[in-house]
N, CA, C and O of each residue as an XYZ file, in Angstrom:
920
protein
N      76.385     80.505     19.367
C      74.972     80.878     19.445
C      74.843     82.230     20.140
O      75.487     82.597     21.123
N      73.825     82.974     19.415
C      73.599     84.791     20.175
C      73.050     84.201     21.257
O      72.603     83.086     21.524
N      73.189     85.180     21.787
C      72.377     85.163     23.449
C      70.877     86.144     23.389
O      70.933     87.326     23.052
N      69.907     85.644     23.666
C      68.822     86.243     23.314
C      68.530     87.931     24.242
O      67.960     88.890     23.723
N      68.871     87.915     25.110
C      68.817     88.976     26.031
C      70.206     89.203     27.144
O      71.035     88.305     27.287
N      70.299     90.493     27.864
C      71.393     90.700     28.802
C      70.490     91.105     30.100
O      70.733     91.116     31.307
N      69.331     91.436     29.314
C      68.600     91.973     30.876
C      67.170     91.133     31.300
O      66.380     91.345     32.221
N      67.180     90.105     30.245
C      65.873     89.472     30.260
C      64.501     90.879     30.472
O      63.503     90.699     31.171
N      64.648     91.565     30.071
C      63.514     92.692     30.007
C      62.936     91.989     27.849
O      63.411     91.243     26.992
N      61.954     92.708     27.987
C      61.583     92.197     26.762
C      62.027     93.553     25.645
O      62.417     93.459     24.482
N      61.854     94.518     26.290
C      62.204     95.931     25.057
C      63.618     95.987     25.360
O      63.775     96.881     26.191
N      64.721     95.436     25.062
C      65.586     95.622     25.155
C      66.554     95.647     24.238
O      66.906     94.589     23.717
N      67.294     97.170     23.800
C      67.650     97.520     22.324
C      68.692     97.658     22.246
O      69.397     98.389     22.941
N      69.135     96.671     20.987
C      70.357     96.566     20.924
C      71.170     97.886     19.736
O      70.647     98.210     18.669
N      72.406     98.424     20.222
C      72.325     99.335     19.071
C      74.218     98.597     18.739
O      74.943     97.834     19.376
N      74.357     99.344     17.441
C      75.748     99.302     17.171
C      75.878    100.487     15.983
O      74.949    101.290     15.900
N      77.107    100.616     14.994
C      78.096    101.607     14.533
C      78.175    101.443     13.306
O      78.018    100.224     13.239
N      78.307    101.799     12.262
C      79.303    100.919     11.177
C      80.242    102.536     10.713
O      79.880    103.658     11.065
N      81.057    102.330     10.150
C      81.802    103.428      9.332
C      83.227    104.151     10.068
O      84.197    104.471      9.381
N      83.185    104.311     11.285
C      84.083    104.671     12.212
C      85.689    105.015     11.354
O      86.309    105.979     10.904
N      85.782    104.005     11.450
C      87.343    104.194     10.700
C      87.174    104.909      9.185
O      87.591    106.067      9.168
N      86.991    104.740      8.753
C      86.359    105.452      7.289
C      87.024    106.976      7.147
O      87.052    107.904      7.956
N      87.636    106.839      5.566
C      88.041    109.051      5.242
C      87.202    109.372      5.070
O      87.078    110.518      5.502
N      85.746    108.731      4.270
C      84.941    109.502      4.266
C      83.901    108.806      4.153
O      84.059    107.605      4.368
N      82.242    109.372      3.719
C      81.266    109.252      4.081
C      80.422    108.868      5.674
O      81.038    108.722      6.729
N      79.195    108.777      5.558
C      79.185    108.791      7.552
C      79.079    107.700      8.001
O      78.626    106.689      7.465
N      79.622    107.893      9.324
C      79.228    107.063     10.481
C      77.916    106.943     10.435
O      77.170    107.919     10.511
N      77.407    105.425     10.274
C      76.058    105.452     10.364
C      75.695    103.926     11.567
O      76.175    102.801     11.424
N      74.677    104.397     12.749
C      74.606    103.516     13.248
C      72.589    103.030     13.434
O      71.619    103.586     12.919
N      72.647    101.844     14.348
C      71.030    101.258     14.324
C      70.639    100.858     15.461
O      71.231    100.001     16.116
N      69.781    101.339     15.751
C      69.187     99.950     16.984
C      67.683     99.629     16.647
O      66.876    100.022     15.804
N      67.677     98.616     17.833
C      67.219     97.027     17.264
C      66.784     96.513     18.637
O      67.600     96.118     19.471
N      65.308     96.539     18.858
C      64.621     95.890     19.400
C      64.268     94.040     18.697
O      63.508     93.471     17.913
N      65.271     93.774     19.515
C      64.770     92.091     18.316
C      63.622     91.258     19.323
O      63.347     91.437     20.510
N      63.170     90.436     18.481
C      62.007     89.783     18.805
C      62.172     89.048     20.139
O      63.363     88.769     20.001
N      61.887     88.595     21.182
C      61.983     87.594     22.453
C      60.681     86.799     22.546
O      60.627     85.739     23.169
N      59.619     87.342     21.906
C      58.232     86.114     22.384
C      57.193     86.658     21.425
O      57.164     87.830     21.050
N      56.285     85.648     21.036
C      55.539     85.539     20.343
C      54.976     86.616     20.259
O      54.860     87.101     19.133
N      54.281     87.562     21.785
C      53.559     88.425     21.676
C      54.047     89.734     21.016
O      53.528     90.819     21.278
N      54.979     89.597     20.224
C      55.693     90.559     19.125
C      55.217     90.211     17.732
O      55.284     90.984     16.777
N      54.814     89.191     17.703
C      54.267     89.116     16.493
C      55.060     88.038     15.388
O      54.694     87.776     14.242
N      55.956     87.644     15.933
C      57.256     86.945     16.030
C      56.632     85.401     15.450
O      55.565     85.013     15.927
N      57.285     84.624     14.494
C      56.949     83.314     14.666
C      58.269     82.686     15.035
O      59.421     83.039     14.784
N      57.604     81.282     15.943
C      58.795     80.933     16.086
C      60.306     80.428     14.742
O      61.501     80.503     15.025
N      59.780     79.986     13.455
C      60.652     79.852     12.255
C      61.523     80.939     12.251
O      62.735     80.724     12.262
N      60.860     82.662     12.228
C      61.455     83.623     12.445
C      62.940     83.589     13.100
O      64.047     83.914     12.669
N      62.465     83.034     14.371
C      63.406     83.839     15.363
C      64.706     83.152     15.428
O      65.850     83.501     15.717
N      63.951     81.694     14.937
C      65.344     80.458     14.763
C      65.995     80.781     13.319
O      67.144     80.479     12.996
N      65.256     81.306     12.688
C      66.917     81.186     11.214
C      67.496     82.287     11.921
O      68.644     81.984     12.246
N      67.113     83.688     12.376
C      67.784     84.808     12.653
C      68.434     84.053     14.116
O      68.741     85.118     14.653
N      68.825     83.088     15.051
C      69.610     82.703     15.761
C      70.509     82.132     15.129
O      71.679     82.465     15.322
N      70.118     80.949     14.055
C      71.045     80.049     13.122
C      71.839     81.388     12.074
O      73.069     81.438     12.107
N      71.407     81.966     11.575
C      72.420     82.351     10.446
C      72.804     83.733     11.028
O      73.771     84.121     10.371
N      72.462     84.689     12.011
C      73.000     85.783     12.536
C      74.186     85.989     13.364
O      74.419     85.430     14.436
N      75.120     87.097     12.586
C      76.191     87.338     13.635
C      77.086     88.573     13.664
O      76.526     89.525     13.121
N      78.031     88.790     14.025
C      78.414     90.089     13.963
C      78.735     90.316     12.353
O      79.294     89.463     11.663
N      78.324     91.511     11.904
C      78.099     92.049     10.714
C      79.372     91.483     10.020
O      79.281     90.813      8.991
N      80.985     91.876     10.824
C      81.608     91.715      9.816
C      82.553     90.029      9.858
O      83.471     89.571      9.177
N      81.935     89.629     10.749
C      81.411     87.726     10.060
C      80.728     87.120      9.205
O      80.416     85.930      9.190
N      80.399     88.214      8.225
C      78.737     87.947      7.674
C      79.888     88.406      6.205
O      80.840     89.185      6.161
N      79.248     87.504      5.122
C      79.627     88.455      3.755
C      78.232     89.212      3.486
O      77.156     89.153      4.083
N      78.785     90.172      2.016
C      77.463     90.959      1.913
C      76.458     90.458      1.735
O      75.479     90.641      2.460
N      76.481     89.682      0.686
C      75.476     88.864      0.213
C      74.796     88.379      1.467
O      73.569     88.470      1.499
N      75.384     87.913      2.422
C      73.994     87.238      4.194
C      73.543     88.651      4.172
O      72.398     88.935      3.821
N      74.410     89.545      4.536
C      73.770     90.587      5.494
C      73.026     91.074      4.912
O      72.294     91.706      5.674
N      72.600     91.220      3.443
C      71.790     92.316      2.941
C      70.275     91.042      2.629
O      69.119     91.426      2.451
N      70.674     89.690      2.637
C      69.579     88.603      3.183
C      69.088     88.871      4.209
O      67.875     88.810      4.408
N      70.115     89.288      5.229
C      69.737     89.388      6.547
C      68.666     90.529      6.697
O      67.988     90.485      7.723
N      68.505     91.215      6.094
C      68.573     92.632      6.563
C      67.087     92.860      6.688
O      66.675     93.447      7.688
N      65.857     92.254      5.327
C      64.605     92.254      5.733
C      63.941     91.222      6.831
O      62.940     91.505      7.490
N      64.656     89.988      6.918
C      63.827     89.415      7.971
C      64.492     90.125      9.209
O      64.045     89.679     10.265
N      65.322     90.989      9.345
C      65.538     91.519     10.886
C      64.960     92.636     11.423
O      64.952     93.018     12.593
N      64.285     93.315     10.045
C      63.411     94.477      9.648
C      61.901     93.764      9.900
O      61.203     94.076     10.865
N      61.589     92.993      9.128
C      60.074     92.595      9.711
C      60.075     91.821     10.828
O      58.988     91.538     11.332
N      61.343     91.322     11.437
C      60.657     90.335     12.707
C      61.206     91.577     13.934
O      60.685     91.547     15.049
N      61.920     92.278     13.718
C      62.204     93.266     15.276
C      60.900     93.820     15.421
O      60.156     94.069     14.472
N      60.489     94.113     17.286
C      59.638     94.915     17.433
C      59.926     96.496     17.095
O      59.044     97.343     16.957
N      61.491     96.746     16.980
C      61.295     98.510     16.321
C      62.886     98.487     15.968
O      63.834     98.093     16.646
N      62.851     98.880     15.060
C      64.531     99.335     14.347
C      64.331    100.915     13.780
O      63.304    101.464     13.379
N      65.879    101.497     13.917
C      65.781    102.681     13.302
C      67.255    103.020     12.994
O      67.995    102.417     13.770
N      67.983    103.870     12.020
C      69.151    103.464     11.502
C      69.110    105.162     11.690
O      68.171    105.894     12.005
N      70.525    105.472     11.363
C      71.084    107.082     11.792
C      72.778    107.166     10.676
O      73.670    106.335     10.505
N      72.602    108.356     10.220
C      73.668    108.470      9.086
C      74.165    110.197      9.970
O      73.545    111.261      9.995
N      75.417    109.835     10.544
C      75.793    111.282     10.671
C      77.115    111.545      9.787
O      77.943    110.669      9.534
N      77.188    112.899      9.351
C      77.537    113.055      7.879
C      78.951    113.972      7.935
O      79.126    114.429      9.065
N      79.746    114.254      7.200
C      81.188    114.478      7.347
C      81.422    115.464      8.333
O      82.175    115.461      9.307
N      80.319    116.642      7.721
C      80.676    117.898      8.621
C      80.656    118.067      9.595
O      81.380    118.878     10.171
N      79.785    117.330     10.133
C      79.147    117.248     11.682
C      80.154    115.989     12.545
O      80.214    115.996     13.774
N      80.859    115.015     11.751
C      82.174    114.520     12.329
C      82.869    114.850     12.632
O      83.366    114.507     13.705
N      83.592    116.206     11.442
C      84.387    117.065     11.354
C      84.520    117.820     12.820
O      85.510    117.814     13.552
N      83.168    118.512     13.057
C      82.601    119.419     14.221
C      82.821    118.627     15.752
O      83.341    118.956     16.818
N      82.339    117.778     15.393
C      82.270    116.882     17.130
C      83.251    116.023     17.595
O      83.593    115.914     18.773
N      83.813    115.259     16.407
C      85.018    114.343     16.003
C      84.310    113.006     16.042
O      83.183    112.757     16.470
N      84.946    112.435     15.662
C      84.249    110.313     15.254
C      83.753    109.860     16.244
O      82.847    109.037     16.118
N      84.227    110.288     17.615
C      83.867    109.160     18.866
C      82.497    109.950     19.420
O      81.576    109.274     19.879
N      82.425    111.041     19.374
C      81.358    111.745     19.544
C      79.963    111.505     18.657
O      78.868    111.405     19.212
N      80.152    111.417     17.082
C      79.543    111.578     16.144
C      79.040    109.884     16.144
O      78.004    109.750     15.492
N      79.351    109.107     16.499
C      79.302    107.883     16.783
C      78.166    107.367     17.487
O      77.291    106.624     17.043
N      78.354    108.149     19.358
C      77.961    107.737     20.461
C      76.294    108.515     19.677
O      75.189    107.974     19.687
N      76.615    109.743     19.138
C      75.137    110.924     18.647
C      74.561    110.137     17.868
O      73.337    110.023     17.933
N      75.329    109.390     16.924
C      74.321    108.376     15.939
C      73.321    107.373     16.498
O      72.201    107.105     16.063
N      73.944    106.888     17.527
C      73.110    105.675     18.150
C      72.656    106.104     18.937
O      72.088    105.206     19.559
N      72.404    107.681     19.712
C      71.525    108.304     20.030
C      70.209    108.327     20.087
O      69.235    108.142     20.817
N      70.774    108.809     18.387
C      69.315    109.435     17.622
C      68.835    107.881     17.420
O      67.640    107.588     17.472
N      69.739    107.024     17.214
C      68.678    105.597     16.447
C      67.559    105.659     17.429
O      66.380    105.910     17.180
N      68.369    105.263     19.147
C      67.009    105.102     20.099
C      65.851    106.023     20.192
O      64.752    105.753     20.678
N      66.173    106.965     19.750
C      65.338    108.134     20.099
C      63.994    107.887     19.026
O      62.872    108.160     19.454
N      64.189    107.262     17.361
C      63.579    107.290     16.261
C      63.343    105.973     16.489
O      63.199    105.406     15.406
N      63.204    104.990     17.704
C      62.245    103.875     18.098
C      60.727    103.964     18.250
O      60.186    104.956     18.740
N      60.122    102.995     17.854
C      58.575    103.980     18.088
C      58.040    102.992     19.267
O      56.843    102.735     19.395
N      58.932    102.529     20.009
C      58.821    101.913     21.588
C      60.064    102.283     22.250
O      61.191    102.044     21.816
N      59.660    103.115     23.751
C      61.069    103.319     24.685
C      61.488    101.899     25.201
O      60.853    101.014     25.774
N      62.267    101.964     24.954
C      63.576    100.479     25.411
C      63.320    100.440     26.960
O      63.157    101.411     27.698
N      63.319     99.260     27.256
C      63.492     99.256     28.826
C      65.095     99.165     29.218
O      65.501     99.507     30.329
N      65.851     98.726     28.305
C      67.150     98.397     28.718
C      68.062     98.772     27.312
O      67.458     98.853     26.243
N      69.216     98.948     27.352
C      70.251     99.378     25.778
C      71.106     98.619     26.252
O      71.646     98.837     27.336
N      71.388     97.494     25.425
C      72.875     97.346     25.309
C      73.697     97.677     24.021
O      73.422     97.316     22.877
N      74.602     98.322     24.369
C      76.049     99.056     23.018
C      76.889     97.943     23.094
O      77.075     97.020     23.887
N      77.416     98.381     21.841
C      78.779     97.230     21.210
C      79.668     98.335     21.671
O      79.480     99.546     21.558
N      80.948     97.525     22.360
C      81.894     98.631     22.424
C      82.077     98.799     24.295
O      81.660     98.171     25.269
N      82.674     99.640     24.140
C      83.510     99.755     26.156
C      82.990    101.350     26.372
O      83.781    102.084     26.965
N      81.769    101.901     25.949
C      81.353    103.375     26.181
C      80.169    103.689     26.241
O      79.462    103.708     25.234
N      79.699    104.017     27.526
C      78.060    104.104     28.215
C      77.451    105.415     26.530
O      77.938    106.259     25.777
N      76.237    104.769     26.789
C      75.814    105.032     25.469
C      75.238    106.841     25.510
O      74.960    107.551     24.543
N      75.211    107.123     26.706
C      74.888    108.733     27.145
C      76.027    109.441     27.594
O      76.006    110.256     28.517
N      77.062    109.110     26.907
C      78.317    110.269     27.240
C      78.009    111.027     26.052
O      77.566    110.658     24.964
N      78.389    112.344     26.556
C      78.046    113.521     25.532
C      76.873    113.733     25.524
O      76.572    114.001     24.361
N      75.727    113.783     26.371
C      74.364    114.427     25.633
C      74.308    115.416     25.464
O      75.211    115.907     26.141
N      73.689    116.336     24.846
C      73.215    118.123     24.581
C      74.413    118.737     23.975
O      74.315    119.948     23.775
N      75.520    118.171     23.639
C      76.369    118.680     22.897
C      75.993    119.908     21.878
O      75.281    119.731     20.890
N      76.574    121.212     22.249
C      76.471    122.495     21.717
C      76.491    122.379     19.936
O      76.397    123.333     19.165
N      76.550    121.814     19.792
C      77.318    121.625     17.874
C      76.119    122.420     17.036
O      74.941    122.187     17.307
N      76.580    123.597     15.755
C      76.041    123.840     14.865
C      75.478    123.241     13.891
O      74.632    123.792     13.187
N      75.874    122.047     13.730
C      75.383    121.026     12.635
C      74.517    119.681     12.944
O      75.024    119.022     13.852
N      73.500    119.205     12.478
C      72.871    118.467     12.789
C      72.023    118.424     13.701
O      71.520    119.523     13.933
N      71.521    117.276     14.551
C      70.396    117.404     15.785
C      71.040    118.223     16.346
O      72.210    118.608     16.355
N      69.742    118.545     17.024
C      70.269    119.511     18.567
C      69.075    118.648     19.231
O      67.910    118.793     18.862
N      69.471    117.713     20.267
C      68.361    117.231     21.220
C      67.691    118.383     22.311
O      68.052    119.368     22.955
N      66.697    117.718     22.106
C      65.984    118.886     23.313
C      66.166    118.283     24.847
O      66.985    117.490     25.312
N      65.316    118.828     25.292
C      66.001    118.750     27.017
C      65.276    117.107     27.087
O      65.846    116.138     27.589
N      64.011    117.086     26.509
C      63.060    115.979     27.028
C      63.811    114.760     26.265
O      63.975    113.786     27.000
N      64.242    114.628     25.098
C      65.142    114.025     24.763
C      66.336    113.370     25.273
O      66.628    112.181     25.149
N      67.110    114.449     25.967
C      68.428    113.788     26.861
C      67.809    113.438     27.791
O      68.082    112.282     28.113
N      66.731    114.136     28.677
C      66.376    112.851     29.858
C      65.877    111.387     29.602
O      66.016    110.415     30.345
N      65.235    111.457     28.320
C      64.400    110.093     27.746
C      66.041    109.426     28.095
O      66.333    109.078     29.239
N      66.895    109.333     27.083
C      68.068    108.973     26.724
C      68.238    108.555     28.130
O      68.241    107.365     28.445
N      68.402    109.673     29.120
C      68.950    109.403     30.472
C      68.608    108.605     31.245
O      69.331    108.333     32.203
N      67.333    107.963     31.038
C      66.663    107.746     31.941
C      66.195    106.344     31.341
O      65.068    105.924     31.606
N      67.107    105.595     30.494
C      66.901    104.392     29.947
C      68.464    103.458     30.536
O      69.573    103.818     30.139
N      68.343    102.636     31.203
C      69.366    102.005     31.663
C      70.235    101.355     30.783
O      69.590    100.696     29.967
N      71.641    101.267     30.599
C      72.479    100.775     29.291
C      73.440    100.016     29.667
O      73.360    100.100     30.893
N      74.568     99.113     29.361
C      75.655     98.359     29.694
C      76.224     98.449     28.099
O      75.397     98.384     27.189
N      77.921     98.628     27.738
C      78.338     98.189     26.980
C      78.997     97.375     27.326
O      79.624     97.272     28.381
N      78.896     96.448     26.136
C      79.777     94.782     25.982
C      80.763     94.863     24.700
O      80.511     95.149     23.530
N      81.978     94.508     25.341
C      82.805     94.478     24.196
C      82.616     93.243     23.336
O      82.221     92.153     23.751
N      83.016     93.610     21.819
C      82.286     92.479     20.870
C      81.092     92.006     21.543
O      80.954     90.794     21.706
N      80.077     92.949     22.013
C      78.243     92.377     22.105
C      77.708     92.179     20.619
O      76.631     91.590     20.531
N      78.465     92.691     19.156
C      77.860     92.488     18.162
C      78.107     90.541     17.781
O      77.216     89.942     17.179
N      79.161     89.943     18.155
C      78.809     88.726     18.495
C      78.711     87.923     19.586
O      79.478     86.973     19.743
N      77.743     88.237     20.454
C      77.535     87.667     22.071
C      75.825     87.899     21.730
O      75.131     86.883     21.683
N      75.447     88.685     21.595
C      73.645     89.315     21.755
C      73.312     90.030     19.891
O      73.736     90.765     18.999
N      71.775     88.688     20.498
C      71.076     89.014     18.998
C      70.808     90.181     18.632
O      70.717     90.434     17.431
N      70.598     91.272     19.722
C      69.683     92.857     19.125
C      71.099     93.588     18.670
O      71.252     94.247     17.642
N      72.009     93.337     19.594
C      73.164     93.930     18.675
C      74.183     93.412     17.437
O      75.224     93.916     17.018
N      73.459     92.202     17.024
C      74.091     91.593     15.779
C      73.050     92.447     14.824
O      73.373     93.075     13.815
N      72.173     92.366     15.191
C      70.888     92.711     14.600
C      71.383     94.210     13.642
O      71.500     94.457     12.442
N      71.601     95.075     15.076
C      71.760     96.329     14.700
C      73.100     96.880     13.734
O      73.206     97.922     13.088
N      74.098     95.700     13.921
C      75.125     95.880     13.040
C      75.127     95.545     11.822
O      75.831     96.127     10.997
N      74.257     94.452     11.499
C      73.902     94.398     10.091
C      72.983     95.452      9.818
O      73.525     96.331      9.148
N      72.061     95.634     10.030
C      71.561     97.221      9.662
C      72.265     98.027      9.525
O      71.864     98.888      8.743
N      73.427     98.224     10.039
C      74.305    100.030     10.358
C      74.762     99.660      8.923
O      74.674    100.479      8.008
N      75.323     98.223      8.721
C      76.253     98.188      7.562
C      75.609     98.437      6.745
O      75.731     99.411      6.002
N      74.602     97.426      6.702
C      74.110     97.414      4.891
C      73.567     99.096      4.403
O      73.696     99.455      3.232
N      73.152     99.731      5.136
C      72.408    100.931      5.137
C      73.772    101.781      4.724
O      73.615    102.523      3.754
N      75.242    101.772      5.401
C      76.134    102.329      5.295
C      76.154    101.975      3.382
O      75.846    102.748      2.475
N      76.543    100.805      3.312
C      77.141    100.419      2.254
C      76.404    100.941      1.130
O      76.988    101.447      0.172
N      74.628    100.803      1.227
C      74.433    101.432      0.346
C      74.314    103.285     -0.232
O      74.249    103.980     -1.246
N      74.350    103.355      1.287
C      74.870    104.914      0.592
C      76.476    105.235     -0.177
O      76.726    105.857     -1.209
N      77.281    104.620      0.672
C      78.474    104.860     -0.330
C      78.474    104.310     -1.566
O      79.422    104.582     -2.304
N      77.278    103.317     -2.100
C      77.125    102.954     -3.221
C      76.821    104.015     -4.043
O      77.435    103.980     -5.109
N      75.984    105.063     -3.880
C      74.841    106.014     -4.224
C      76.177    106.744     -4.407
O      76.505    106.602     -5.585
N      76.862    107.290     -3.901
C      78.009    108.313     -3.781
C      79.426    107.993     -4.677
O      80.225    108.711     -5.277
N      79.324    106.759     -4.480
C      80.337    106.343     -5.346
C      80.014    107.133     -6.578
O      80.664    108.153     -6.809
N      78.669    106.585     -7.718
C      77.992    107.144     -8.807
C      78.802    108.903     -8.946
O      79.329    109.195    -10.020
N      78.805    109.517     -8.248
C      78.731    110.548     -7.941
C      80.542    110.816     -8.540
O      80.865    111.496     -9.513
N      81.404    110.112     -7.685
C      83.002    110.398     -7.582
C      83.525    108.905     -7.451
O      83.883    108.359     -6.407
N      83.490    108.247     -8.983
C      83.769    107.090     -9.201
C      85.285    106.736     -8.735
O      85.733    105.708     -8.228
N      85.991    108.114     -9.135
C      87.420    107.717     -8.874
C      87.681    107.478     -7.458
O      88.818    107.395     -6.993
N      86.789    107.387     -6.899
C      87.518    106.874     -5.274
C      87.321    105.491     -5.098
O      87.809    104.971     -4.095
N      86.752    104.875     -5.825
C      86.128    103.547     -5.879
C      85.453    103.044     -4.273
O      85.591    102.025     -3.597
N      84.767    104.179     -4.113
C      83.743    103.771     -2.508
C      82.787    102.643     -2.774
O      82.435    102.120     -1.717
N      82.279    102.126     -3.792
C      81.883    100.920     -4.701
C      82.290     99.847     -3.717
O      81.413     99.337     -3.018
N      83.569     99.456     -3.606
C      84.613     98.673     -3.351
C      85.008     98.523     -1.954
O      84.831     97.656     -1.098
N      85.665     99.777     -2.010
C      86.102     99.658     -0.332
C      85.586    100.857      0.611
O      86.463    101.368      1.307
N      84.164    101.424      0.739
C      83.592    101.704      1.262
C      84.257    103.028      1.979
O      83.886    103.143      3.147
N      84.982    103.848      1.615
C      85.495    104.709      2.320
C      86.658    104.240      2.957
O      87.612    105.018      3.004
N      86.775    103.054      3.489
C      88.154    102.786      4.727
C      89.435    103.152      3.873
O      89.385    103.206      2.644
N      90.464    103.373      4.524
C      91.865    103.515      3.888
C      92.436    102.654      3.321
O      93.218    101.799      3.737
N      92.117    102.829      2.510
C      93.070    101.224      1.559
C      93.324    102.060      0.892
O      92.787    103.167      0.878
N      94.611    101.488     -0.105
C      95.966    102.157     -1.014
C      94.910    102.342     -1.911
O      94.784    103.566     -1.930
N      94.114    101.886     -2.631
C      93.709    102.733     -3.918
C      92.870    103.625     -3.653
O      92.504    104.299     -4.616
N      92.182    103.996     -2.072
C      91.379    105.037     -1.881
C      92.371    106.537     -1.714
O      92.079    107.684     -2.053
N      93.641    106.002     -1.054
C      94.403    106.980     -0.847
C      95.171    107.524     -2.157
O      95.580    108.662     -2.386
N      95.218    106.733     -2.691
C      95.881    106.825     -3.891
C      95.379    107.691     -4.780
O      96.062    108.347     -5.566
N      93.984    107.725     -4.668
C      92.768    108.548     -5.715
C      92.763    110.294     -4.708
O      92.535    111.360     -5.280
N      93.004    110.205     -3.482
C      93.030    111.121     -2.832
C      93.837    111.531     -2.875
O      93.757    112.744     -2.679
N      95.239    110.997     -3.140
C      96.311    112.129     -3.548
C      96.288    112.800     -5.368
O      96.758    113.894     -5.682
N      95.679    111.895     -6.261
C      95.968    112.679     -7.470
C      94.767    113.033     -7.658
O      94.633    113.437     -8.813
N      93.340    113.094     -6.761
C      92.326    113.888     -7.242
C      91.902    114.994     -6.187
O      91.210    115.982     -6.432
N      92.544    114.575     -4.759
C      92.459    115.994     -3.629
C      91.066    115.435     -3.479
O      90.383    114.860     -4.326
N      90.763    115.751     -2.106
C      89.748    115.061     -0.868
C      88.010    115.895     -1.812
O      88.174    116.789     -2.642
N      87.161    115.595     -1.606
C      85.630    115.956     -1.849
C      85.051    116.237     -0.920
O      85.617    116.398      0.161
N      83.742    116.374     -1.090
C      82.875    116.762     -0.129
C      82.570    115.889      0.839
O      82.354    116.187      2.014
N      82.540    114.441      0.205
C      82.002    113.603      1.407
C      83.389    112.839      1.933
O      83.394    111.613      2.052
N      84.569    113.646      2.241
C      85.727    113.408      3.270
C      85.925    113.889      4.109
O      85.855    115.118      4.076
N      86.131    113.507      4.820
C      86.139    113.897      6.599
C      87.899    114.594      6.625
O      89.065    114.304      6.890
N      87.018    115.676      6.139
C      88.670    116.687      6.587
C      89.211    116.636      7.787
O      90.377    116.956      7.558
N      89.087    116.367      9.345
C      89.279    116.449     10.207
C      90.420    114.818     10.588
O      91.066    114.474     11.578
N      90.153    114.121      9.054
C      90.731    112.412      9.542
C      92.087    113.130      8.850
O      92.219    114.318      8.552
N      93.080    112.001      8.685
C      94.495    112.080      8.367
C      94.111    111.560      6.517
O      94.570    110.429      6.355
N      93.784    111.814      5.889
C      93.398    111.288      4.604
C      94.541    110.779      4.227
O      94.507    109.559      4.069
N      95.734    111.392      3.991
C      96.913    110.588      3.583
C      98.155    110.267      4.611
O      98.066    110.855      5.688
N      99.331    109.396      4.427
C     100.117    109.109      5.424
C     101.250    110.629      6.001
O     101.601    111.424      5.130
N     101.498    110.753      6.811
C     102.365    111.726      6.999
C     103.137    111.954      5.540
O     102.484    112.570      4.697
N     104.227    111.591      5.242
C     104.967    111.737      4.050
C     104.210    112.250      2.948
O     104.781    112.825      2.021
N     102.793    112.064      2.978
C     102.454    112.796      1.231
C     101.561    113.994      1.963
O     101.201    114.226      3.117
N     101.463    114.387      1.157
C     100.783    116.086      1.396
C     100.144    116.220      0.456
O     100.609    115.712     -0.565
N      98.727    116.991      0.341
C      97.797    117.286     -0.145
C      98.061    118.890     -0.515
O      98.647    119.750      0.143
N      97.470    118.962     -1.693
C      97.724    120.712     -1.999
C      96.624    121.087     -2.095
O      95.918    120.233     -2.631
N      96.124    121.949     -1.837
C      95.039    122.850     -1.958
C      94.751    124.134     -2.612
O      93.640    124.651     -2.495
């Protein structure tokens, strides 16, 4: 069973990641104010299937999570999802481009959180104002908002706490369907399928068709031993 809160505060937003490991397309992450009491608007039926059938995203097949995905959308008091995109991975690197995604999610809440809890072992305001040419540039009032919101990460919090199960099925399904959209685009990678991660037939398509636009030049695309020509 999720645990309904870590801080017993009522705005308390859960965020998480999806894509991380991935050659290509983005890191996209969410947070997730989930429901705690009626005066959200919340019924109680609501809040009990999303306790009964919710859990960490990748406990979930697609088919739940993308079930999941509107009742966690109409019963949260505020969700907001964040796609950061090869180049700007490229620029900052994954762990950076990561922590910036779930950034921006809190930031594109249309209620300040009283409390954040992150999935993962990394305070959710390392790196603010990061210099980078590509993408946001937060403003000053921004990193203090950020700063000035209290956070804890919990390892595996995407199955311990509802706002961050919450937010991981969002990161995914939102992920998945863009690499759906992209797939269309560069069928031969079959992102359809296996979503960007390294599996032999993604690499496989990357050695006899050479990396695209939406690959994260900065990752290892193939194993040491094969080499890419350019």
């Amino acid at each position: 069973m999720l645990s309904k809160s870590y801080s017993n505060l009522i705005l308390e937003c859960g965020t998480d990641e999806a894509g991380r490991g991935c050659l290509a397309g983005p890191v996209t992450a969410a947070a997730a104010i989930s429901p705690l009491t009626p005066e959200g608007g919340i019924t109680n039926d609501a809040v009990k299937r999303l306790f009964e059938e919710l859990n960490d995203s990748k406990q979930l097949s697609d088919k739940k999570r993308f079930e999941l995905r509107p009742l966690i959308e109409q019963t949260s008091i505020s969700f907001a999802v964040t796609h950061i995109f090869p180049n700007e991975i490229d620029e900052i690197n994954i762990l950076n481009a990561s922590l910036k995604a779930m950034q921006e999610s809190v930031l594109k809440l249309n209620q300040k959180p009283e409390y954040i809890i992150v999935d993962g072992n990394r305070p959710l305001n390392g790196k603010l104002g990061m210099k980078q040419k590509i993408g946001k540039i937060f403003t000053i009032e921004e990193i203090e908002l950020l700063k000035s919101i209290p956070n804890t990460s919990i390892i595996k919090g995407d199955s311990k706490f509802l706002s961050i199960a919450a937010a991981s099925v969002l990161a995914k399904t939102y992920r998945d369907e863009y690499m759906d959209k992209i797939h269309e685009e560069f069928p031969m990678y079959n992102w359809k399928k296996n979503k960007g991660y390294p599996t032999k037939d993604h690499r496989e398509a990357i050695k006899k068709y050479g990396p695209c636009k939406y690959h994260r030049m900065s990752f290892r695309l193939l194993p040491e031993q094969l080499s890419l020509e350019f």
